[in-house]
C-alpha positions as CSV (number, residue, x, y, z in Angstrom):
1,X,12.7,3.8,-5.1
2,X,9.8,5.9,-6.1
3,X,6.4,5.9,-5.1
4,X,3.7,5.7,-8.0
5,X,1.3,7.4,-6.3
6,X,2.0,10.4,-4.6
7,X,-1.4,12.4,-4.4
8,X,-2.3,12.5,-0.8
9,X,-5.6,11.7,0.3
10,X,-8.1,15.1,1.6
11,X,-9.1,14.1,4.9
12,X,-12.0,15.5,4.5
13,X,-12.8,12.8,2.2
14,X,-12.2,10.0,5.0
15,X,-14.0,8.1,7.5
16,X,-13.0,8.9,10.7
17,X,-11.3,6.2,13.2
18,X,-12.4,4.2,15.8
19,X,-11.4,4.4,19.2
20,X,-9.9,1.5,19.4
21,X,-8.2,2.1,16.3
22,X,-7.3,5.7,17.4
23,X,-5.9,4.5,20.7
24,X,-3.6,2.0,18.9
25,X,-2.0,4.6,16.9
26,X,-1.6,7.2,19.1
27,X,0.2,4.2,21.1
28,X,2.4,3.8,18.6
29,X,3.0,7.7,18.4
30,X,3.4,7.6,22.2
31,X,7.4,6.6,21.7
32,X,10.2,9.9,21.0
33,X,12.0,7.7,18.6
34,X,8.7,6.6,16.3
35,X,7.7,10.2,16.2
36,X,11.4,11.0,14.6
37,X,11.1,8.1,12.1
38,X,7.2,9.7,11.1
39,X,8.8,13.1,11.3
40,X,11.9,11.9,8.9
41,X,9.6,10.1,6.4
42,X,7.2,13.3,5.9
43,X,10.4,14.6,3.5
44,X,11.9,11.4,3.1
45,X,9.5,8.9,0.8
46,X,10.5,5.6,0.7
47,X,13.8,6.0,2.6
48,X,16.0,3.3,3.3
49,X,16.2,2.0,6.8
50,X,20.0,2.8,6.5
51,X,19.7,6.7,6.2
52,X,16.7,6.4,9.1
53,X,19.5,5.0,11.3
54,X,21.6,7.6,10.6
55,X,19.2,10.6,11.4
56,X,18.5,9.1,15.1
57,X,21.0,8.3,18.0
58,X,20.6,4.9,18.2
59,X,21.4,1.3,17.6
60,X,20.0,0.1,13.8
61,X,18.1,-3.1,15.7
62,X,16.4,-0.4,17.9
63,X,15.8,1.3,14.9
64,X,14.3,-1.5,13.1
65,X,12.5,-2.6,16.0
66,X,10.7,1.0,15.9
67,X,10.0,0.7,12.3
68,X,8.9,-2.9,12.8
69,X,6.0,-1.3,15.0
70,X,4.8,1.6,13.0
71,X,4.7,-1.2,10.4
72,X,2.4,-3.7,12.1
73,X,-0.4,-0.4,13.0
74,X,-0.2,0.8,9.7
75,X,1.4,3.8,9.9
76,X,4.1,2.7,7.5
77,X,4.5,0.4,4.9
78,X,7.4,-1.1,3.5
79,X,9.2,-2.4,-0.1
80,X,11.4,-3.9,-1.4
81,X,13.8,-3.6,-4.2
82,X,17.3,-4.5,-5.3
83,X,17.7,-6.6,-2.1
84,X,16.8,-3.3,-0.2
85,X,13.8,-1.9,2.0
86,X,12.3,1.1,1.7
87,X,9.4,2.7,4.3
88,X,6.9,5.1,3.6
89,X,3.9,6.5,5.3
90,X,0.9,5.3,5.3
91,X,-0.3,9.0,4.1
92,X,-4.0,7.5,3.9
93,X,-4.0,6.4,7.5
94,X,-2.2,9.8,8.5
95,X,-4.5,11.7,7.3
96,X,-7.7,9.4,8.6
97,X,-5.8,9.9,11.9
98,X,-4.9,13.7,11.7
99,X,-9.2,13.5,10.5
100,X,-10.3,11.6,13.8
101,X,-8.2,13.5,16.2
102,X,-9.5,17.1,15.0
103,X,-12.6,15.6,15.2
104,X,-11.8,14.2,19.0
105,X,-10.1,17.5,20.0
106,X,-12.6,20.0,18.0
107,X,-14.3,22.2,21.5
């Protein structure tokens, strides 16, 4: 699968996030396994839930269940093709995210 669009937003050139919406990602961050999957799809675009089972130690329903999550905040999305699904990040979200927290953290 490829992606047709793989310029990456500035995030400079985003809004920044709500709290509430801030709060429900980071939630979503707050899990080891869900960080891997983010960590795995940074060099892996639109990577088959197979080889995203096979990078972490555990069960593929866990694994789905994880990605299932990430998918309902946004953080990922997901496509299909061939009968297969593929999952990406959300690199627009990411980066209004990576904005919001600077902003948050900035002393």
């Amino acid at each position: 699968m490829s992606s047709a669009n793989t310029s990456r937003p500035s995030a400079k050139d985003l809004p920044t996030l709500s709290p509430e919406v801030m709060a429900r990602l980071c939630k979503a961050l707050g899990h080891p396994a869900r960080m891997a999957i983010i960590e795995f799809l940074k060099t892996n675009n639109q990577c088959l839930c197979g080889r995203i089972v096979k990078q972490l130690p555990l069960a593929q329903s866990t694994v789905s269940q994880h990605l299932k999550y990430l998918k309902n905040c946004g953080l990922i999305t997901d496509r299909m093709s061939r009968g297969t699904r593929g999952y990406c990040l959300n690199h627009a979200l990411m980066a209004q995210l990576q904005r919001s927290l600077s902003e948050l953290l900035r002393i």
